[in-house]
C-alpha positions as CSV (number, residue, x, y, z in Angstrom):
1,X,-67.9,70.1,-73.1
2,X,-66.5,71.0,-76.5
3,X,-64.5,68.0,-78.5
4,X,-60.3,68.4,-78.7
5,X,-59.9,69.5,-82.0
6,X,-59.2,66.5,-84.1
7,X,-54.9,66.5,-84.6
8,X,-55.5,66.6,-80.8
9,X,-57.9,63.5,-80.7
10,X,-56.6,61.3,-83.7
11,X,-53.3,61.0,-81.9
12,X,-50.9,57.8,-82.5
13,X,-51.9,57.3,-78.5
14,X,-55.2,57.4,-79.2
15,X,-55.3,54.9,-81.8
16,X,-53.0,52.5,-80.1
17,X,-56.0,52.4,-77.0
18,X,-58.5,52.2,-79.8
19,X,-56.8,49.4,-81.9
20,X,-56.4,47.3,-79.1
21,X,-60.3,47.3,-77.9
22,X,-61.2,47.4,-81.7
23,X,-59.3,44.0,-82.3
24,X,-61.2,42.4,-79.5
25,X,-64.4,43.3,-81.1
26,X,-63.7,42.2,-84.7
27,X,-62.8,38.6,-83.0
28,X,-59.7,37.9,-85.6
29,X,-58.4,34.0,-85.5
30,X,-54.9,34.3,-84.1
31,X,-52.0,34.1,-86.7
32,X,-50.5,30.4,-86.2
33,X,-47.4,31.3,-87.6
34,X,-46.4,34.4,-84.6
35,X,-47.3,31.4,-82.3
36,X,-44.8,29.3,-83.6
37,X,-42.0,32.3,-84.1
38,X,-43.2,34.9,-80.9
39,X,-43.1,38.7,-81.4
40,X,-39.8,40.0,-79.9
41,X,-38.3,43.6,-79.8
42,X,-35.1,43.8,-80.6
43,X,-32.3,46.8,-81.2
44,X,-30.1,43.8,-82.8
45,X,-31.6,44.3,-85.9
46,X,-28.7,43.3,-88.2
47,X,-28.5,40.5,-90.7
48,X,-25.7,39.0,-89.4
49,X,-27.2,37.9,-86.4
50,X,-30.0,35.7,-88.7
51,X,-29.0,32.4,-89.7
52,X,-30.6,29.6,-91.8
53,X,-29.2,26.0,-92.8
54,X,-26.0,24.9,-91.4
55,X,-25.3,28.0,-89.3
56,X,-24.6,29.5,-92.7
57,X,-25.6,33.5,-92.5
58,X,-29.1,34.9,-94.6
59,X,-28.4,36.2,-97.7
60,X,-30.6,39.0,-99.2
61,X,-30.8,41.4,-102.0
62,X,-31.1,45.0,-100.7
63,X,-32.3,48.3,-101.1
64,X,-33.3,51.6,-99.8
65,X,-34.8,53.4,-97.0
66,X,-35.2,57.0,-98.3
67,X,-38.4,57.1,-99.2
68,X,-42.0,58.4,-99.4
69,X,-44.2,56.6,-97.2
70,X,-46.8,54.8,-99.5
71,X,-50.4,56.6,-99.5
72,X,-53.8,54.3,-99.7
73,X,-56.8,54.4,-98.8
74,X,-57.4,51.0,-97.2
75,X,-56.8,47.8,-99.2
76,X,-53.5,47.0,-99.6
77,X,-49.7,47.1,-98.3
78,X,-46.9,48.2,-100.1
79,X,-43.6,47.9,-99.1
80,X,-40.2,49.3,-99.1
81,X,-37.3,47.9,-97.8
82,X,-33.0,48.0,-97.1
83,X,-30.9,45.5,-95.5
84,X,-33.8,44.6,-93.0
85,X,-37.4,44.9,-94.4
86,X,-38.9,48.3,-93.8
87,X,-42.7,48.8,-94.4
88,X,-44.2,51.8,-94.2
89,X,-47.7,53.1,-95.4
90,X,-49.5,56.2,-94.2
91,X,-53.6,57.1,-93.7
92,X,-54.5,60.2,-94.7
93,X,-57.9,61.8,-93.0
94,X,-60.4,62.3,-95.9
95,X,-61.1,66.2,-96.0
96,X,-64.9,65.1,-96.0
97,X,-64.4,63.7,-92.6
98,X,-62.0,66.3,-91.5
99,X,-64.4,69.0,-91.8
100,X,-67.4,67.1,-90.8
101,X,-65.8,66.6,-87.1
102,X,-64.5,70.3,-87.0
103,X,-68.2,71.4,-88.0
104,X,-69.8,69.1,-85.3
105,X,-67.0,69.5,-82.5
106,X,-69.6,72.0,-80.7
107,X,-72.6,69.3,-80.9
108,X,-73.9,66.4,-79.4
109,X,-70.4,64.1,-77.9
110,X,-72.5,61.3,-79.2
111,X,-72.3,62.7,-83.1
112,X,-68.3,63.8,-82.4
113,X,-67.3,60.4,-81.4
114,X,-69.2,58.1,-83.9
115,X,-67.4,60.9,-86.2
116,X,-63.4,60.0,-84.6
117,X,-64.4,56.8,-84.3
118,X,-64.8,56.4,-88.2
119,X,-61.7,58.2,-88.7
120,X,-60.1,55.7,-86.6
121,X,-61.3,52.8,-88.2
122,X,-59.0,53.5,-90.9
123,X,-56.0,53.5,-89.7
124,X,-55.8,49.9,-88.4
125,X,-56.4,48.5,-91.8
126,X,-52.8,49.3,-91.9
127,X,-51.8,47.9,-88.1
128,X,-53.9,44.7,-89.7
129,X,-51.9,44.9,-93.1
130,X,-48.8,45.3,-90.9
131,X,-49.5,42.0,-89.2
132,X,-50.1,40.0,-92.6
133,X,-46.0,40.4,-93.2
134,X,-44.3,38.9,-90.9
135,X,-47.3,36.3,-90.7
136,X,-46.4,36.3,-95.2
137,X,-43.0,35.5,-94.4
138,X,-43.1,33.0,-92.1
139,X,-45.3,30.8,-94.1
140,X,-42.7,31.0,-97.1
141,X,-40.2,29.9,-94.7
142,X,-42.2,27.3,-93.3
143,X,-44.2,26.2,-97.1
144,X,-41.9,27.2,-100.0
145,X,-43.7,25.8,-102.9
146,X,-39.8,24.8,-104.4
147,X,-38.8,23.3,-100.5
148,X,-36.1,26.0,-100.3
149,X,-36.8,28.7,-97.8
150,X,-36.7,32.3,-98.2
151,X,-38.3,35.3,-97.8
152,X,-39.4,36.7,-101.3
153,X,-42.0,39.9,-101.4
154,X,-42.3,42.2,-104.5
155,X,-43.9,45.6,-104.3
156,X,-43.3,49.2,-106.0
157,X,-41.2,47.5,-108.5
158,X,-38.9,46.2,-105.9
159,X,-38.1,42.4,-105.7
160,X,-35.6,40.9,-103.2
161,X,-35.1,37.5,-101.4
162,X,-34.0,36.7,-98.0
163,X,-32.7,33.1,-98.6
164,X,-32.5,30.7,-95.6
165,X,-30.9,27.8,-96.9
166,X,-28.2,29.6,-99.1
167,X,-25.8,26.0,-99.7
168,X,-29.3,23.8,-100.0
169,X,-29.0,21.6,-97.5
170,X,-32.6,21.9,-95.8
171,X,-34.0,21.5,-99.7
172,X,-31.8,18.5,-99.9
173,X,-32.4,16.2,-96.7
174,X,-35.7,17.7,-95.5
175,X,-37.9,18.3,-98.3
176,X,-39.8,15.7,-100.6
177,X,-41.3,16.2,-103.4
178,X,-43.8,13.7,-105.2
179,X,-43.3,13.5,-108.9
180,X,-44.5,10.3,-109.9
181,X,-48.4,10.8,-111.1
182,X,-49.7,7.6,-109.2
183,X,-47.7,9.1,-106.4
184,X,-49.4,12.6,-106.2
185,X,-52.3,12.8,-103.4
186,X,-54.7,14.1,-106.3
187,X,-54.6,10.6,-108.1
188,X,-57.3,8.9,-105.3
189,X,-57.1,6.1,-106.4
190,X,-53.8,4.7,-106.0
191,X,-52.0,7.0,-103.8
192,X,-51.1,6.3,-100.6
193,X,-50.8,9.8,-97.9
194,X,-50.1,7.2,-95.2
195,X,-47.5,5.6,-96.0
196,X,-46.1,9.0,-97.3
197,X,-45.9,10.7,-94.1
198,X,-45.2,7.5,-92.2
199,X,-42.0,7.7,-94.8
200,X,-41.6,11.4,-93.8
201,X,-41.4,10.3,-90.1
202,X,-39.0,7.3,-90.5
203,X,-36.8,9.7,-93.0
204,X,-36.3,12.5,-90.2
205,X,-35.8,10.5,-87.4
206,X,-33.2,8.4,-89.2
207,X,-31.3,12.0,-90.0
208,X,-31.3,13.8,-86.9
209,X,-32.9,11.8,-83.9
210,X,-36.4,13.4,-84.1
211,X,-40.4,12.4,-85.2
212,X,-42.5,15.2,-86.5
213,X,-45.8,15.2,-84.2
214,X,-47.4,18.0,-86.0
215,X,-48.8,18.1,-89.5
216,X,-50.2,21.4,-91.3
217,X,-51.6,22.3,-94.5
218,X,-54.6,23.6,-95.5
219,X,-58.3,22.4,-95.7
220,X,-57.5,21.6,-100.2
221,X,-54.7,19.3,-99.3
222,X,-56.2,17.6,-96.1
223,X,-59.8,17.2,-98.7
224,X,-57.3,15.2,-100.7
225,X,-56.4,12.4,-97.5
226,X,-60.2,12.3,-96.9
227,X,-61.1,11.5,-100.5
228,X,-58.3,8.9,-101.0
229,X,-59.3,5.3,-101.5
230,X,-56.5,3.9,-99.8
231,X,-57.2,5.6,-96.5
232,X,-61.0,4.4,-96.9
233,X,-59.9,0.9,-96.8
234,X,-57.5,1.7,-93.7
235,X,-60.2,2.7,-91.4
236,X,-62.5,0.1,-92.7
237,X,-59.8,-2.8,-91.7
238,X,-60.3,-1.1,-87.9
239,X,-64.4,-1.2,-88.2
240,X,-66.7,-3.7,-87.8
241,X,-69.0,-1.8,-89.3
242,X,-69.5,-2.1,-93.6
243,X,-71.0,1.4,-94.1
244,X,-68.7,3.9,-92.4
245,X,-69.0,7.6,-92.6
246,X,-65.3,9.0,-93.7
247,X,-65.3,12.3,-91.7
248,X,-62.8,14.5,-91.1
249,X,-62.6,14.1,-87.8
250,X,-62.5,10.4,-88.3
251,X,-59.1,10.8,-90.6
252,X,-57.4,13.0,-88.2
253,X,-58.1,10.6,-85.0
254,X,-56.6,7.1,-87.6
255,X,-53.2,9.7,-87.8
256,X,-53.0,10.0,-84.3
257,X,-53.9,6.9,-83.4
258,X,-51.4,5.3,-85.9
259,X,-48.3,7.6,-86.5
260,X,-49.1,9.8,-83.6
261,X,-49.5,12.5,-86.0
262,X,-51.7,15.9,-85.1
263,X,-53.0,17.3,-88.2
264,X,-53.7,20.8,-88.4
265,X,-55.8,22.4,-90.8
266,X,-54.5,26.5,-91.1
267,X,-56.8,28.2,-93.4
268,X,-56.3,32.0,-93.0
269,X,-56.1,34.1,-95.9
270,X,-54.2,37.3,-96.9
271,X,-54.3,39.0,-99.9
272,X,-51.5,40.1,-102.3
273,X,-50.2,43.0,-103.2
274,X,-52.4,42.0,-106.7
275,X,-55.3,41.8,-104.5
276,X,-55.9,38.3,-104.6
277,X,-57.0,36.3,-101.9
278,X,-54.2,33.8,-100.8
279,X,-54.1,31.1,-98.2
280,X,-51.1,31.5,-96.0
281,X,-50.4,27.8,-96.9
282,X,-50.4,27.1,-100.6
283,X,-52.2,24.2,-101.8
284,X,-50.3,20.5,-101.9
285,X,-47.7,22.0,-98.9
286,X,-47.8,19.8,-95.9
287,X,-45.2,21.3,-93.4
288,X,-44.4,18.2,-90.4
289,X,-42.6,19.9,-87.3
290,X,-41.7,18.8,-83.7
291,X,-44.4,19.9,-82.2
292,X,-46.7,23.3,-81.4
293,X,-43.3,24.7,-79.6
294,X,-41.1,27.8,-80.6
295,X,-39.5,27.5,-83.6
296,X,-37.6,31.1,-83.9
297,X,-38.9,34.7,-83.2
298,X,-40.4,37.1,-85.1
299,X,-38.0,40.3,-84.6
300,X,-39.0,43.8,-84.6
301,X,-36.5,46.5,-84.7
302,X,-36.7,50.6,-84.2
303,X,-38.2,52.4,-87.7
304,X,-37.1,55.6,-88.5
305,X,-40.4,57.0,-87.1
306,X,-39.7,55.2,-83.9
307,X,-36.2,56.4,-83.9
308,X,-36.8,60.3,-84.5
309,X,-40.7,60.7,-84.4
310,X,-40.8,62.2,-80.7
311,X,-38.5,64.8,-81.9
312,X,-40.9,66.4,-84.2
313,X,-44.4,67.7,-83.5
314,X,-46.1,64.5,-84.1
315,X,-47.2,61.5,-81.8
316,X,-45.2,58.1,-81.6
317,X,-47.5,55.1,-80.5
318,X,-45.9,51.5,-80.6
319,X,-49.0,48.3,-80.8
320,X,-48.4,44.6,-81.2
321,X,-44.9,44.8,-79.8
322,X,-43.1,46.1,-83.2
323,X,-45.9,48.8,-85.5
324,X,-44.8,51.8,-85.1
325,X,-47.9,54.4,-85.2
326,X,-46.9,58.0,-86.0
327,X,-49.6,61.0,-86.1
328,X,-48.8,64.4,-87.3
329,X,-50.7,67.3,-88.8
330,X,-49.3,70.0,-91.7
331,X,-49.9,73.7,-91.2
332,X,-50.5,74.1,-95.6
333,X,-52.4,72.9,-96.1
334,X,-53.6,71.6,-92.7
335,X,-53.9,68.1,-93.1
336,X,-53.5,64.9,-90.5
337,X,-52.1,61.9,-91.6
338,X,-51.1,58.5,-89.3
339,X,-47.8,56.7,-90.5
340,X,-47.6,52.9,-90.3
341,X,-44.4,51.6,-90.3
342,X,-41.9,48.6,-89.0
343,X,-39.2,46.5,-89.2
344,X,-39.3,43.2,-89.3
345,X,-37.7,39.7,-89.9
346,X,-38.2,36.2,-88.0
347,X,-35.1,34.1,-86.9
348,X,-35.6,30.4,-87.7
349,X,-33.7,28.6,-85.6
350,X,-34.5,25.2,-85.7
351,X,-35.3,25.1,-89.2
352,X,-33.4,21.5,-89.4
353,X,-36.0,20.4,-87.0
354,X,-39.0,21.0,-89.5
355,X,-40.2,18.7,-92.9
356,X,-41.4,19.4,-95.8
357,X,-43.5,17.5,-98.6
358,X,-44.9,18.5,-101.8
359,X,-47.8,16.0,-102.4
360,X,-49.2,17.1,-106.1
């Protein structure tokens, strides 16, 4: 049985089957940050309904919708964005490809669909570089490197800032910063990253009724609790033993043990729209929440392809609640092409609930 011809195969349907038994087989980690702000669709996609500190309304620079989607090959994402952030990038099927399926269409299935298939590869570099944004944003929420939350991305020559804590006060009663040398986790020797977070504990329970359980950063800042001298001589007051193996495992149990404190070590990387490799948790951020429960959503709402794409004579395909997939073909010349797009923002609800430290 002859192959569909291939802007009949490499359909925005097609690819939305294929992405989700492809993402099974690459065995991703799952983002932490979509488990602690859920994936929700959403036609309220309007700023006023997204608040930060205080109740106070999220404040943003804006900018434009009409525009060219983005064209790449595979490594990157660009984006583009108006009063809610729009991304949109497209795929282009290499001509080489192209006319290698239309010349084997005839053949052997086996040849066609190892053919599609690599054509279909490509596109989910974008659903994959779709999925790095809101995970992006919710770590700068979550980690801002200055304690004040906001959303800043720059791309095409575009900056703008979704600021979460527009009159401070989050920055003001829930972040510390270490300044003093001594102080700083990178100074071993007289440091103390107990008593720090111990501190961090008392602090936000004495402001709003609460204890932070849950402690993340990444594997650089936790290296610098294992290394410290201070937490040796802790666990070696609680052993018998004189020649004690500091493990990691070992540090981790003392916090729970002692402060009821979970540490979590989240070391995913991303990489910029520079290209450089980026942990979603910068170095020296330790971010102390509640517990592993919801914290706000991540909100998709309807792209312009989603809005109008069924209109036209291309394909509309929705994956991972919010990425809108859309396939079409030109007559001149006769080209196919797969648009990524979507918009998205997270709520933060119970950002007075979280903690921040700065340790070095």
């Amino acid at each position: 049985m002859p192959a569909l011809p291939l802007n009949e195969a490499f359909t925005a349907r097609a690819l939305g089957v294929f992405w989700n038994s492809y993402q099974k087989s690459l065995g991703l980690p799952p983002y932490l940050g979509t488990t602690l702000f859920p994936k929700k669709k959403t036609p309220l996609m309007d700023l006023k309904w997204f608040y930060g500190s205080s109740g106070l309304p999220v404040s943003l620079t804006p900018s434009n919708y009409d525009a060219q989607a983005t064209l790449r090959d595979r490594i990157g994402f660009k984006q583009i964005e108006t009063e809610m952030p729009f991304f949109r990038e497209s795929y282009l099927v290499k001509e080489k490809d192209a006319a290698e399926y239309e010349k084997l269409m005839n053949s052997d299935e086996a040849f066609v669909q190892e053919i599609l298939q690599r054509i279909m590869v490509g596109p989910t570099d974008l659903i994959q570089g779709a999925n790095v944004v809101p995970e992006r944003m919710i770590w700068q929420l979550l980690a801002p490197v200055d304690g004040a939350p906001k959303i800043a991305i720059s791309a095409n020559g575009v900056n703008y800032d979704y600021n979460y804590d527009p009159d401070g006060v989050y920055k003001s009663k829930n972040y510390v910063e270490l300044t003093t040398a001594t102080d700083k986790w990178t100074d071993f020797e007289n440091s103390d990253p107990y008593e720090d977070l111990r501190m961090a504990q008392k602090a936000h329970r004495k402001e709003y009724g609460t204890v932070p359980t849950v402690a993340i950063m990444n594997d650089n800042t936790f290296q610098l609790i294992v290394k410290n001298k201070k937490i040796h001589n802790y666990l070696l007051a609680q052993n018998l033993s004189v020649n004690i193996m500091v493990t990691d495992e070992i540090v981790k149990k003392f916090f729970r043990e002692q402060l009821k404190l979970t540490i979590v070590i989240y070391d995913l990387m991303y990489k910029n729209e520079a290209k450089e490799s980026k942990t979603f948790v910068p170095d020296y951020m330790v971010v102390m929440l509640p517990g592993t429960g919801m914290l706000g959503n991540t909100c998709y709402g309807r792209t312009p392809e989603e809005r109008t794409g069924n209109q036209s004579t291309g394909e509309l395909s929705i994956v991972d609640t919010g990425v809108a997939l859309y396939t079409f073909t030109t007559p001149h010349p006769l080209v196919t092409q797969c648009i990524c797009s979507e918009i998205v923002l997270p709520t933060y609800e119970r950002i007075m609930d979280t903690h921040l430290m700065k340790v070095a």
